[in-house]
ZAFITI-422835 format. One record per residue (C-alpha): y, x, z; residue in one letter. Coordinates in steps of 0.05 Angstrom, whole numbers, padded with zeros to 5 digits, always signed. Each point is the difference from the previous one (the first is absolute). Example, Ala and Ser with C-alpha at 12.3 -4.5 7.8 and 13.67 -1.06 7.14 Angstrom:
-00090+00246+00156a+00069+00027-00013s
//
This chain:
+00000+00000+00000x+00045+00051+00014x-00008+00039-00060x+00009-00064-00038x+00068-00015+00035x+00022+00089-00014x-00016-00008-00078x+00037-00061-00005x+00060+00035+00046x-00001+00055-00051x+00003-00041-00061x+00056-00037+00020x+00039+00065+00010x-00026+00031-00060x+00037-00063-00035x+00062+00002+00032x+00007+00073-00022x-00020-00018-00069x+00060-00058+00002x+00056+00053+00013x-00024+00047-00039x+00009-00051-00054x+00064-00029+00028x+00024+00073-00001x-00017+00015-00071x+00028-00073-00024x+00067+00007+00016x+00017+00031+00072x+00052+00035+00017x-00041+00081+00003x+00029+00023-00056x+00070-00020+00015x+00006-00042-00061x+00052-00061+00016x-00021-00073-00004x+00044-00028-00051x+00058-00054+00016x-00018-00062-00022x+00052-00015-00062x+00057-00049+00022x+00011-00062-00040x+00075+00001-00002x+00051+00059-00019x+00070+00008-00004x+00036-00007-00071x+00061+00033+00000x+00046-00009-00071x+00072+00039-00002x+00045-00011-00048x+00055+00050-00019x+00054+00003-00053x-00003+00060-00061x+00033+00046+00051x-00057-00005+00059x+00049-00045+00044x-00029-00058+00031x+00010-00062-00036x+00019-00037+00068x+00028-00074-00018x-00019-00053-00047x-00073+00010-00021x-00060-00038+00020x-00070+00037+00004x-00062-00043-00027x-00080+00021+00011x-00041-00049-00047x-00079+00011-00010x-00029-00030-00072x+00073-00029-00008x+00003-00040+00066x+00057+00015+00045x-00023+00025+00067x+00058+00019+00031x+00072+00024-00006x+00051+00017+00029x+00078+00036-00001x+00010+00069+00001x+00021+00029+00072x+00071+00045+00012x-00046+00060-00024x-00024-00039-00066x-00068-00012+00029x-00051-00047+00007x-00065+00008+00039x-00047-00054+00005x-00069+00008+00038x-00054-00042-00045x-00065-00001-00011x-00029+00074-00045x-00001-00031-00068x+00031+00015-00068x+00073-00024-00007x+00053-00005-00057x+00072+00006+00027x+00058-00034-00040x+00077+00000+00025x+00044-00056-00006x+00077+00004+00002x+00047-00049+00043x+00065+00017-00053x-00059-00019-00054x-00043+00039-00035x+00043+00009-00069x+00047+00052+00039x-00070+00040+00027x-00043+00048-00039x-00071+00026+00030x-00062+00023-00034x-00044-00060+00009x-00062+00053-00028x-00051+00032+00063x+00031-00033+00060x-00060-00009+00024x-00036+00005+00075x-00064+00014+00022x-00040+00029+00054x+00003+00065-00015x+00068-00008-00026x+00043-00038+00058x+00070+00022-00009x+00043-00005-00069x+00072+00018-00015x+00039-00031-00050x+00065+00020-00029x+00055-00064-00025x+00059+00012-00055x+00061-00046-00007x-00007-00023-00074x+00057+00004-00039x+00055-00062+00004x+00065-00025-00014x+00038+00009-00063x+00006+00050-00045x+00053+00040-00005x+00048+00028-00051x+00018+00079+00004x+00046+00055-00042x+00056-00020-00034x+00014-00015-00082x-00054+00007-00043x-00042+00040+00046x-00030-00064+00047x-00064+00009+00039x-00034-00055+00042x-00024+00002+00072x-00035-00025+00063x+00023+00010+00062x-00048+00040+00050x-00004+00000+00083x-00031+00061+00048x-00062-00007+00002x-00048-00011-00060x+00015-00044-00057x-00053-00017-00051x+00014-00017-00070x-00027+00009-00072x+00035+00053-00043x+00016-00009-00068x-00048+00056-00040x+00046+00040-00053x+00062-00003+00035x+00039+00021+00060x+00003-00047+00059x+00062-00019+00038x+00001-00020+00076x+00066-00004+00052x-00006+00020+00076x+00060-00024+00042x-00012+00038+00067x+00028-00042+00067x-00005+00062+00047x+00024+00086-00003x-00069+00042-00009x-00034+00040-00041x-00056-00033-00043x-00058+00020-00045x-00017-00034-00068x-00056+00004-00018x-00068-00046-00045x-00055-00024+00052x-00038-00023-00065x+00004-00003-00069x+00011+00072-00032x+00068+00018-00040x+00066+00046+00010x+00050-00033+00054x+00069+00034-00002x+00070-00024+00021x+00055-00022-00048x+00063-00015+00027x+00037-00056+00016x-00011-00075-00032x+00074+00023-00036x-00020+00073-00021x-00069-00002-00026x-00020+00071-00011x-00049+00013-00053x-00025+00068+00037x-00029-00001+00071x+00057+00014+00046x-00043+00013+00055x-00051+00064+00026x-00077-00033-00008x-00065+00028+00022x-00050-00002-00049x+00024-00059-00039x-00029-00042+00052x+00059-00009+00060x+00078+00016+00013x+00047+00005+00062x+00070-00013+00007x+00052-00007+00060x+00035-00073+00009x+00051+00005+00057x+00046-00047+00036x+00056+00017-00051x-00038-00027-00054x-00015-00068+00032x+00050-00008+00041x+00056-00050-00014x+00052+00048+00026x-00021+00057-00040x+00001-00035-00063x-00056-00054-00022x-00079+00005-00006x-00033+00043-00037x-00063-00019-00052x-00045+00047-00019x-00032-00007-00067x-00073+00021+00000x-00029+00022-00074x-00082+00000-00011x-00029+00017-00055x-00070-00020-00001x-00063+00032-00028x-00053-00031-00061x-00049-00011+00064x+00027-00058+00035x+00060-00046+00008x-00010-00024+00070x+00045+00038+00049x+00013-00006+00074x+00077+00030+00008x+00004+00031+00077x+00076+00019+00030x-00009+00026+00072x+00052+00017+00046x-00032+00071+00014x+00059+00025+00052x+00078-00004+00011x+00039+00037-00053x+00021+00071-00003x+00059+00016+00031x+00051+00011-00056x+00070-00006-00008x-00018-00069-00024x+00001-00020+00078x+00081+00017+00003x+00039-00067+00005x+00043-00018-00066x+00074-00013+00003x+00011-00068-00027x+00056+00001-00054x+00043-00066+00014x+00049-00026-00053x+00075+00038+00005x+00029-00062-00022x+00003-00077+00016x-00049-00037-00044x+00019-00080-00028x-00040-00035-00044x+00012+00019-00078x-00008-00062-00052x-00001+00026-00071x+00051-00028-00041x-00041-00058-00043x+00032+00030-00070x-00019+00065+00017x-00045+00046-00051x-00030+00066+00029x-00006+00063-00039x-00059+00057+00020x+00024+00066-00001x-00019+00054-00054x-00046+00045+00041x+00014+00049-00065x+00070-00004-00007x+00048+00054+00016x+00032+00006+00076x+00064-00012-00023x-00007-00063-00028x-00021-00034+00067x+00062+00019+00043x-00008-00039+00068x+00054-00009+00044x+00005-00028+00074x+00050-00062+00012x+00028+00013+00067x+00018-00080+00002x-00067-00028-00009x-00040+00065+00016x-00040-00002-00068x-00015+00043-00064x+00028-00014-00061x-00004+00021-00064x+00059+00048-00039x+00051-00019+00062x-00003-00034+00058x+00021-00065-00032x-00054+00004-00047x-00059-00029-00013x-00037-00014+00063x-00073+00043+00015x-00050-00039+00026x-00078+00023+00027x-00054-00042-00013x-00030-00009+00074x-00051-00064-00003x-00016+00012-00077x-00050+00047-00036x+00036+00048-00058x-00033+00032-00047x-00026+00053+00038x-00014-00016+00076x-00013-00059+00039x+00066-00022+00036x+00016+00019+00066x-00029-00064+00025x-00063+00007-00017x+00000+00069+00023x+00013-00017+00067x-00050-00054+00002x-00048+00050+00002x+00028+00071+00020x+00064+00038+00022x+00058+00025-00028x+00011+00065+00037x+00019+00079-00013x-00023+00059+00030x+00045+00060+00014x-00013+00074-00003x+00038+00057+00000x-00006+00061-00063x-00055+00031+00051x-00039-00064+00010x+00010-00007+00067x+00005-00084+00023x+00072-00023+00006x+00007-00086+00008x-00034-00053-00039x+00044-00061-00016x-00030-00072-00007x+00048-00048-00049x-00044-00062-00005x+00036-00030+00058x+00065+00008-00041x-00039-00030-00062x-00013-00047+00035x+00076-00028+00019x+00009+00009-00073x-00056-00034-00024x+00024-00062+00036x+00074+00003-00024x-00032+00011-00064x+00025-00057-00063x-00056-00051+00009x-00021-00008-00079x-00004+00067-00026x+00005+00037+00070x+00053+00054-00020x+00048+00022+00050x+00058+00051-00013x-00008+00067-00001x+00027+00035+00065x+00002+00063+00030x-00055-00015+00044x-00048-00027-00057x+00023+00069-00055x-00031+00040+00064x-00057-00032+00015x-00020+00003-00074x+00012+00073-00011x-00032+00009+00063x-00064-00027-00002x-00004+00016-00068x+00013+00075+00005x-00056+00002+00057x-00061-00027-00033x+00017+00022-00075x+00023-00067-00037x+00055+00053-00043x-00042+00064+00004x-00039+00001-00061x-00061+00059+00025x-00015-00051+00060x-00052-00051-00003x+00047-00055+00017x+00049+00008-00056x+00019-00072-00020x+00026+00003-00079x-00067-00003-00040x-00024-00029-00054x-00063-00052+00001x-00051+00064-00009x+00032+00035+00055x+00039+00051-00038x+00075+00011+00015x+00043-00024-00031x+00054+00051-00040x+00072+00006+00018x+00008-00031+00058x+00070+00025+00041x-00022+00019+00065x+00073-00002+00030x+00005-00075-00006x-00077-00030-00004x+00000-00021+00059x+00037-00059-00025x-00057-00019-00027x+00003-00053+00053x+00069-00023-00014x+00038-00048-00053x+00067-00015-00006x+00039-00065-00021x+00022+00006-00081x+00073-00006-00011x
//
């Protein structure tokens, strides 16, 4: 009996060893291999959405997760342009919506897709291009436009030729320009008035350009806004574009900083009606100095022609000539200003005269929008003229050219800046 009761003691043992020895080799912990986590059946989604300069797109768009094109959830973008949603692992398709609507928007509505191995997505927005287009240069030599915001602005390019684009700066800084997509040659060309046909600007590689906008330049006291026309020419490959202007820093200090010194009118200004039979007469930008002889009435404080009782000079402020958009229109856009040096380049003043334009603008006759010529308005013209080249014929700016861009012969340089100016026919 108790031999019978041993063997059975001994088998039982012999069993239990056997069991852990198969535990062991069926997944126990002696060779330090980890039990795996069992796999959770949610995750976190995250989807940020950025403009074409990396900034957070933080206002106005609305995040949607849809799975075989059922909405499961959406939701607004955060202060940080995020949405996170915890949901269950899956495969998800993310599509953005726009509160302002979705014409003004452009995304890439290709690969926005989630998964579980993929659970985070970023995707960059571009204003499209709105509003009216817009008319630049001046005579024969008219471009057309769109007007551009910092940020990124997508559009489609017109293949073969160079594409216009305005950027009206509200703040002082430096900023880059530069294509986020799309492939071509950006470059800067002036102002909506003085379309250049050469890049005015340093670029890097074709592909971006920088340039300094300071408080001058925008301010109203320092003489109007200035618009920066943007020139791409784009490449046989493609014709979609995403334009990006970021602020990149504050300007370089330059003498550009310096305050101007606002040139006020020397005399009092009344409102001038053109006499209804009166006939103007453009001046002969080729005739000889001596046979336009202006002389200052003391009485009545204007220029006339031969004697001071002759016939009276007038400057066309509110009305295009033949060669430059009036004054008017100028100022809608930019400043009329001069900067000073002396004959060793050294920074003297700058002088700002669209506040003075201004008063004369609105004394200006009301039907053809002449207004005598004065001291103040003979200066203002030579001024402004002398400092950005409109009577210098080896600068860019030279005004008197034909409708292929060659000078035009014998003009007197003495008197053309009158090339703004009439007077009243005997």
């Amino acid at each position: 009996m108790k031999k019978t009761i041993l063997g059975k003691l001994f088998t039982f043992a012999a069993l239990l060893l056997c069991c852990a020895a198969f535990l062991c080799s069926c997944g126990g912990n002696d060779d330090n291999t980890p039990t795996p986590e069992p796999t959770s059946v949610n995750a976190d989604y995250t989807v940020n959405v950025v403009d074409a300069t990396g900034k957070p797109v933080t206002d106005g768009v609305v995040v949607k997760f849809l799975q075989d094109g059922k909405q499961i959830s959406m939701q607004i973008v955060n202060e940080n342009g995020s949405v996170t949603k915890n949901m269950l692992r899956g495969n998800y398709d993310v599509e953005l919506l726009f509160t302002a609507g979705e014409e003004s928007f452009y995304y890439n509505k290709e690969n926005n897709k989630l998964s579980a191995e993929r659970t985070s997505l970023e995707i960059l927005v571009a204003n499209r291009i709105s509003g009216e287009v817009r008319e630049l240069g001046v005579g024969d030599k008219r471009y057309s436009a769109y007007s551009v915001s910092e940020g990124g602005t997508y559009t489609t390019l017109d293949k073969g030729n160079r594409n216009y684009f305005l950027f009206c700066p509200d703040k002082p800084g430096q900023y880059k320009f530069y294509l986020k997509a799309g492939e071509g040659t950006i470059g800067y060309y002036g102002s909506p008035h003085f379309v250049q046909s050469d890049n005015v600007a340093e670029t890097k590689d074709d592909v971006s350009f920088s340039m300094n906008i300071y408080g001058s330049m925008i301010s109203s006291q320092g003489g109007g806004t200035v618009e920066v026309v943007i020139g791409i020419d784009p490449s046989e490959n493609t014709n979609d574009c995403i334009i990006c202007i970021e602020r990149i820093g504050d300007p370089e200090l330059s003498y550009d900083n310096e305050p101007f010194d606002i040139y006020n009118p020397t005399v009092s200004l009344n409102k001038y009606t053109l006499p209804a039979d009166a006939e103007l007469k453009q001046f002969d930008l080729t005739a000889s100095t001596d046979n336009y002889n202006l002389v200052l009435n003391e009485n009545d404080g204007f220029y006339h022609l031969g004697s001071k009782d002759g016939p009276l000079v007038l400057v066309s402020l509110t009305e295009k000539n033949d060669y430059l958009a009036s004054f008017k229109t100028i100022l809608e856009t930019s400043g009329v200003v001069r900067y000073f040096f002396d004959e060793e380049g050294n920074f003297l003043k700058k002088e700002s005269y669209s506040e003075c334009l201004l008063k004369y603008i609105e004394n200006a006759d009301t039907d053809k929008g002449v207004y005598p010529l004065t001291a103040d308005l003979m200066y203002i013209i030579q001024q402004r003229g002398d400092y950005v080249g409109w009577f210098d014929s080896e600068r860019d700016l030279y005004l008197f050219k034909d409708t292929n861009g060659i000078n035009i012969p014998g003009i007197n340089k003495e008197i053309s800046w009158l090339f703004m100016c009439c007077y009243i026919e005997a």
